[in-house]
Phi, psi and omega in degrees: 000151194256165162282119178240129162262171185316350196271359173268348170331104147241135135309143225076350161260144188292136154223172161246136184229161187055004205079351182270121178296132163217168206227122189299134168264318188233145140204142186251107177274153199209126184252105186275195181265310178264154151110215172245159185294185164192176151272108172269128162205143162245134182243134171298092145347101155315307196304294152297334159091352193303173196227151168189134173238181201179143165213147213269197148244160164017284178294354218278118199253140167225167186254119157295115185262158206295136162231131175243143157215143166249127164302154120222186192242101203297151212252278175198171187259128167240017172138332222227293182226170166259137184265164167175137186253152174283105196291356170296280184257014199353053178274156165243137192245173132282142174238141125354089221276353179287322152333321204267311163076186191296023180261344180299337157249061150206017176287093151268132194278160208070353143315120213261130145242192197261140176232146205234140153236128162229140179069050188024071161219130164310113150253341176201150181242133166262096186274194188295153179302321174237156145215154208242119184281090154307140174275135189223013184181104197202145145316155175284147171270178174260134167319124178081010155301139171221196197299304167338309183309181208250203185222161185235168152260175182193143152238152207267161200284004167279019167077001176268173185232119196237167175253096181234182194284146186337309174321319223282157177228170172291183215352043175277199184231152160194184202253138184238128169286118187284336181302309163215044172068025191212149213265141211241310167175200189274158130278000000 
């Protein structure tokens, strides 16, 4: 593991701080007119999942952690966890459903997602940025809704429930942003 100062701080990189692996969301360097430089930074637990900023100073030395991401293929839900295999080795894991967190509901099975590791510990699953979807459950739309007109709900055949436009009927196919839910366009 290498040493790291504050001037290698980005976001996306393992670090350890405090004894914890943690992975940077933000870090800002901040030169003030007086004083010394420092690091505005927020950060992730892996373990815990907890969110925290803190900023560091100068001197502030940290251990760099091993960061992994593995492709795979989500499989299927058995209640308890979701499985998903290495299309490589076709090996199979279980995740956790506590892991998966609100990305479960968007997880179509056969879908390659990203599974993020440090230090070879699982910390997050990533499902595709799209996913192209059936509705399987909306009001009907009306002749002369359009694209202008307002949004309904509808759930999609991954069990979330989106806001898409008025038109849409129960069984299109469309495009979904996983990132924040929302509906991208018809297929």
């Amino acid at each position: 593991m290498a040493t790291l100062s504050i001037t290698d701080l980005k976001a996306g990189l393992g670090v350890n701080i405090k004894g914890k692996d943690c992975v940077i969301l933000e870090a800002q360097h901040v030169k003030p007119g007086k004083g010394n430089t420092y690091v505005r930074t927020k950060y992730r637990d892996i373990r815990t999942g907890r969110v925290n900023e803190e900023n560091f100073q100068q001197s502030a030395k940290f251990e760099s952690v091993d960061m992994r991401t593995r492709e795979m293929q989500y499989l299927y839900d058995d209640g308890t966890s979701f499985w998903f295999m290495d299309t490589e080795t076709y090996e199979q894991i279980p995740v956790d459903r506590a892991l998966i967190g609100d990305n479960d509901k968007f997880l179509k099975e056969n879908d390659i997602c990203l599974l993020q590791y440090a230090n070879d510990v699982l910390y997050a699953v990533q499902p595709p940025t799209f996913i192209e979807v059936e509705i399987t459950q909306t009001d009907p739309g009306f002749k002369g809704d359009t694209v202008q007109g307002g949004t309904k709900p509808a759930v999609i055949e991954t069990g979330a429930t989106i806001q898409v436009p008025m038109y849409l009927n129960q069984g299109e196919k469309i495009k979904v942003d996983t990132r924040d839910g929302k509906f991208v366009a018809r297929v």
